[in-house]
C-alpha positions as CSV (number, residue, x, y, z in Angstrom):
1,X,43.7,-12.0,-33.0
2,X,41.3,-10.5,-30.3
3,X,37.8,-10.4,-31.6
4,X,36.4,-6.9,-31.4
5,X,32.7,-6.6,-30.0
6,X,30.1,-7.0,-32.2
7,X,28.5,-4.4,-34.0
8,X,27.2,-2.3,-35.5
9,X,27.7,0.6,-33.5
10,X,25.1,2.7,-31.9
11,X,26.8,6.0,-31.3
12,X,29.7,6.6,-34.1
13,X,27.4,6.5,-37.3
14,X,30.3,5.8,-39.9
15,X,30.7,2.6,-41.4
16,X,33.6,0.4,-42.3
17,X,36.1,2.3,-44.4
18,X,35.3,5.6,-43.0
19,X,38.0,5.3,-40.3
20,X,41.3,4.3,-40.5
21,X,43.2,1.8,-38.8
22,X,45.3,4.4,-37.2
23,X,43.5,6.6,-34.9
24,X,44.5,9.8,-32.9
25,X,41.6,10.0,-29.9
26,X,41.1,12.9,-27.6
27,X,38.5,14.5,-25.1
28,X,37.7,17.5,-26.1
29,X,36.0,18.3,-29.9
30,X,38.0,21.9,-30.1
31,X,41.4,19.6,-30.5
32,X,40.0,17.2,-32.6
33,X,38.8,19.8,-34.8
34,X,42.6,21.1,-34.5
35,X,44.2,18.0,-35.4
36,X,41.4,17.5,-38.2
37,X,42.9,20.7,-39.8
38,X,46.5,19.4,-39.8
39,X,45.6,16.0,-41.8
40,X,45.0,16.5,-45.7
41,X,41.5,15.7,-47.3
42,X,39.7,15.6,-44.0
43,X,36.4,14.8,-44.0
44,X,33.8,14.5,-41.4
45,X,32.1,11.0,-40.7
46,X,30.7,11.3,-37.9
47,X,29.0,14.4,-35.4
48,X,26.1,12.1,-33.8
49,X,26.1,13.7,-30.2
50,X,29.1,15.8,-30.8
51,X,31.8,12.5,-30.6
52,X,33.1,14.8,-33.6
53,X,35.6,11.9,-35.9
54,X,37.6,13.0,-39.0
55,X,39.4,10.6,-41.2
56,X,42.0,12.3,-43.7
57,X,46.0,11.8,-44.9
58,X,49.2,12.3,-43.0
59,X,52.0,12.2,-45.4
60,X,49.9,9.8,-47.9
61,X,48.9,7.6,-44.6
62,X,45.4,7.3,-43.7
63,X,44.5,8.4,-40.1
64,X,41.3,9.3,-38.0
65,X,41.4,12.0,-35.5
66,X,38.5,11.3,-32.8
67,X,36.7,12.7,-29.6
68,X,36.0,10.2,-26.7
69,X,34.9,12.7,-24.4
70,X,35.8,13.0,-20.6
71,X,35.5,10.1,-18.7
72,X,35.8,6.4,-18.9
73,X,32.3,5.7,-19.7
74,X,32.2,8.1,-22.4
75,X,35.4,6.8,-23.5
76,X,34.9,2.9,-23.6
77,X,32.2,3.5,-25.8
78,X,34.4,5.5,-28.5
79,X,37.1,2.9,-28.1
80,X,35.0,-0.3,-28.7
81,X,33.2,1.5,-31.7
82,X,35.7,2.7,-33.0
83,X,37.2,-0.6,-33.1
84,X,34.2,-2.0,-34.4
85,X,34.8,0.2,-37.6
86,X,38.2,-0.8,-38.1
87,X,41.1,0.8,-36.0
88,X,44.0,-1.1,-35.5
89,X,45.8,1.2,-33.4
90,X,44.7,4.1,-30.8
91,X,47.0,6.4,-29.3
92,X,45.5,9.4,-27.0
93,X,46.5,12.9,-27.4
94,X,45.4,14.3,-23.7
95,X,45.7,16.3,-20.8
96,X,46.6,15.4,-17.1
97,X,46.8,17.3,-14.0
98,X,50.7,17.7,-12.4
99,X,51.3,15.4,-9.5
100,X,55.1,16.2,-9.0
101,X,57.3,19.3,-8.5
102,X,59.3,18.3,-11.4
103,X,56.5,18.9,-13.8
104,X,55.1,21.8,-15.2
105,X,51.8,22.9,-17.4
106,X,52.6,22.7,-21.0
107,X,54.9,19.7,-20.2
108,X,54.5,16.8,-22.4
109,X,54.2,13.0,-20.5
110,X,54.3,9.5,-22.3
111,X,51.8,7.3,-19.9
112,X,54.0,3.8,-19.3
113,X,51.2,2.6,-17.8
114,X,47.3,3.6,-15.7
115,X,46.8,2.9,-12.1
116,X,42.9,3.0,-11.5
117,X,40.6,2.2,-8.7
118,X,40.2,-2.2,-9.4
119,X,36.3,-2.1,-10.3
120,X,36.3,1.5,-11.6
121,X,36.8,3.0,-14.8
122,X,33.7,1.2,-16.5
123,X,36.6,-1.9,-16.5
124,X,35.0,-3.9,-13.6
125,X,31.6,-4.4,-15.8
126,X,34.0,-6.1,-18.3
127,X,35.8,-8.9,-15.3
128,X,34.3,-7.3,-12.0
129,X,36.1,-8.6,-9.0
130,X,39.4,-8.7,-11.5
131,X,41.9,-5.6,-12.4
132,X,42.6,-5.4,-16.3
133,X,46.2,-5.2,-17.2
134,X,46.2,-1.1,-18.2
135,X,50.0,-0.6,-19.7
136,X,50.4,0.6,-23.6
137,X,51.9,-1.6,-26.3
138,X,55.7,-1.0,-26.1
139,X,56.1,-0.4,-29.9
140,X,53.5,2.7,-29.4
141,X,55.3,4.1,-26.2
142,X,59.1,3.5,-28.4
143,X,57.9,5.6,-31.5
144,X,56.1,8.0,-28.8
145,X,59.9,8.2,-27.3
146,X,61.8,7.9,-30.4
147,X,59.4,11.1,-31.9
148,X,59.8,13.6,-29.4
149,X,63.1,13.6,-29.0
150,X,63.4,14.2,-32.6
151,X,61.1,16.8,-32.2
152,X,63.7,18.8,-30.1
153,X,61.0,18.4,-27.5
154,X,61.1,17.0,-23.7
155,X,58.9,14.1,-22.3
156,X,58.8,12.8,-18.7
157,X,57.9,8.8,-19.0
158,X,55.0,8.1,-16.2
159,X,52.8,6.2,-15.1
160,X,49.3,8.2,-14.6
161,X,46.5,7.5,-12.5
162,X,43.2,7.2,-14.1
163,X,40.5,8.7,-11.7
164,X,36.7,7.8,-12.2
165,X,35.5,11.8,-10.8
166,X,37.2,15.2,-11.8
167,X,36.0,16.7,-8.5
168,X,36.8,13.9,-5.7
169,X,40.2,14.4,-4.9
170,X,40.9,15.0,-1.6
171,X,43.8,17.0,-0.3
172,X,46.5,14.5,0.3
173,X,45.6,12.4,-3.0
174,X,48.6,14.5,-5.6
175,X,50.8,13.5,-2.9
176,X,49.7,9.8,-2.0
177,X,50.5,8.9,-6.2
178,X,53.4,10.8,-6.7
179,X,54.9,9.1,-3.4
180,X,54.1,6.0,-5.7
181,X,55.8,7.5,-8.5
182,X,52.8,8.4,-9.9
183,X,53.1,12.0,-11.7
184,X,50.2,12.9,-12.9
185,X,45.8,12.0,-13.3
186,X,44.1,12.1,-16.3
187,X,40.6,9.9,-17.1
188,X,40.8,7.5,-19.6
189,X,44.4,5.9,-19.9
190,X,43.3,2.4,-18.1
191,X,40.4,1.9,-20.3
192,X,42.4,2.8,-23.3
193,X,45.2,0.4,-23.1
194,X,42.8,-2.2,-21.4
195,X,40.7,-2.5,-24.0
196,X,43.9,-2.4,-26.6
197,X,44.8,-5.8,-24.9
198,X,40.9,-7.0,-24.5
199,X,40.3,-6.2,-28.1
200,X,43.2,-6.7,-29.7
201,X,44.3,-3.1,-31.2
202,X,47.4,-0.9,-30.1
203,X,47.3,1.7,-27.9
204,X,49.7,4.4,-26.4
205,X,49.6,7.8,-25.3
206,X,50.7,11.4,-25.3
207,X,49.6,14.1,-22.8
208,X,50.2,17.8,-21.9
209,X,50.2,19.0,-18.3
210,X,47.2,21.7,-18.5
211,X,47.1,22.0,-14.7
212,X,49.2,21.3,-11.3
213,X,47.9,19.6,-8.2
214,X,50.9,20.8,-6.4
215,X,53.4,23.9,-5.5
216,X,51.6,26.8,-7.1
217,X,48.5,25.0,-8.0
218,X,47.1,26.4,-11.8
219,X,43.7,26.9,-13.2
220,X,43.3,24.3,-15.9
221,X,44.0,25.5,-19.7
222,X,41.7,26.2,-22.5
223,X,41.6,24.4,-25.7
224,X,42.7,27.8,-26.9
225,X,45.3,28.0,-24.8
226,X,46.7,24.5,-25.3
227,X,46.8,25.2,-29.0
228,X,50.5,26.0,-29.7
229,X,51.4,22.9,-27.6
230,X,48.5,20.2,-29.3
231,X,49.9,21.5,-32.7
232,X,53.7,20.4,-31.5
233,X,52.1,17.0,-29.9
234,X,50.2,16.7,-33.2
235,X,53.1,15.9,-34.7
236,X,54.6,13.8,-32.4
237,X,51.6,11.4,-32.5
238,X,50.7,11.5,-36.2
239,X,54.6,10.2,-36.5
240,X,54.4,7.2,-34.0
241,X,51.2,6.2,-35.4
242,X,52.3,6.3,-39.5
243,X,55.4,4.1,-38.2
244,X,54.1,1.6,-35.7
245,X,53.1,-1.3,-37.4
246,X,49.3,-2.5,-37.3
């Protein structure tokens, strides 16, 4: 067993037994309050500086919804805290930006894996001069499969690309990573599933296309707007993470 880093924590004000060992993490506080609604008994254990976390019941399971916020820096410190309280397993429920023709917003990815920038993604303060293995656990990414095709719904199976700036793509980058096989750029994929390895928890994730770098480029979706397609994913998620052992 990994040993998580010490606590307490600093930023989530919960203690032990306020979050489960199964946790459903995403950026923004509108879904979490969204997924919050679809667990039963939810309760709210933490708001300190808006990293909204509920912990409730999915079919008699316990299981946190959390927000990391946008970023990796943002992010690493939900992870590790979160971990600090207790979670066993993490699996994101995102967005990404399209990299590839084939893909289209509202499109549903499972992230095989997160390239990143070696030294970037608040990972190189962790081993700087060293990249950190950034893949899921393959039990996550099977019950991520397994659930949406029982869903009825579609998933393309991708790596992503983990960028450290929303605004510093250039031109040519959507078409650089895709030639790479890379479909799609979220923000916090490589320090998720690094730190699942580092720390010893499970990771995986699930994310919606809410805007395309390519063809007929798209503004990017509203929480509002992503609704109907988070409450499909919700499911999808809250399934792979009751059935994946921890």
């Amino acid at each position: 067993m990994v040993t998580p880093a010490m606590g307490p924590p600093f930023h989530i004000l919960a203690k032990k037994g306020d979050v489960a060992e199964r946790v459903i993490v995403a950026g923004d506080p509108a879904r979490v309050k969204q997924l919050a609604q679809m667990l039963d008994n939810p309760r709210l254990v933490n708001e300190n500086r808006q990293l909204l976390v509920y912990t409730g019941e999915y079919k008699g399971i316990p299981l946190t919804v959390a927000t990391h916020g946008i970023g990796s820096g943002s992010a690493t410190i939900v992870f590790e805290e979160l971990r600090m309280l207790g979670a066993r397993l993490m699996i994101r429920l995102g967005t990404a930006g399209g990299m590839s023709p084939d893909l289209k917003v509202g499109d549903f990815i499972i992230a095989t894996g997160a390239a990143t920038l070696c030294n970037g993604n608040s990972l190189g303060m962790y081993m700087p001069g060293y990249c950190l293995p950034a893949s899921p656990s393959p039990d996550v990414t099977m019950n991520l499969i397994k659930e949406v095709e029982h869903s009825g719904e579609k998933a393309i199976t991708t790596p992503v690309f983990s960028s450290d700036a929303f605004y510093a793509e250039d031109p040519d980058f959507a078409k650089k990573w895709s030639d790479k096989g890379v479909k799609a750029v979220e923000m916090e994929c490589a320090s998720l599933f690094a730190l699942g390895w580092m720390r010893g928890f499970k990771t995986g994730a699930l994310l919606m296309i809410s805007d395309m770098l390519v063809g007929e480029k798209t503004e990017l979706l509203t929480a509002e707007q992503l609704a109907p397609r988070v409450e499909k994913a919700s499911r999808i998620v809250f399934e792979a993470a009751i059935k994946t052992p921890v």
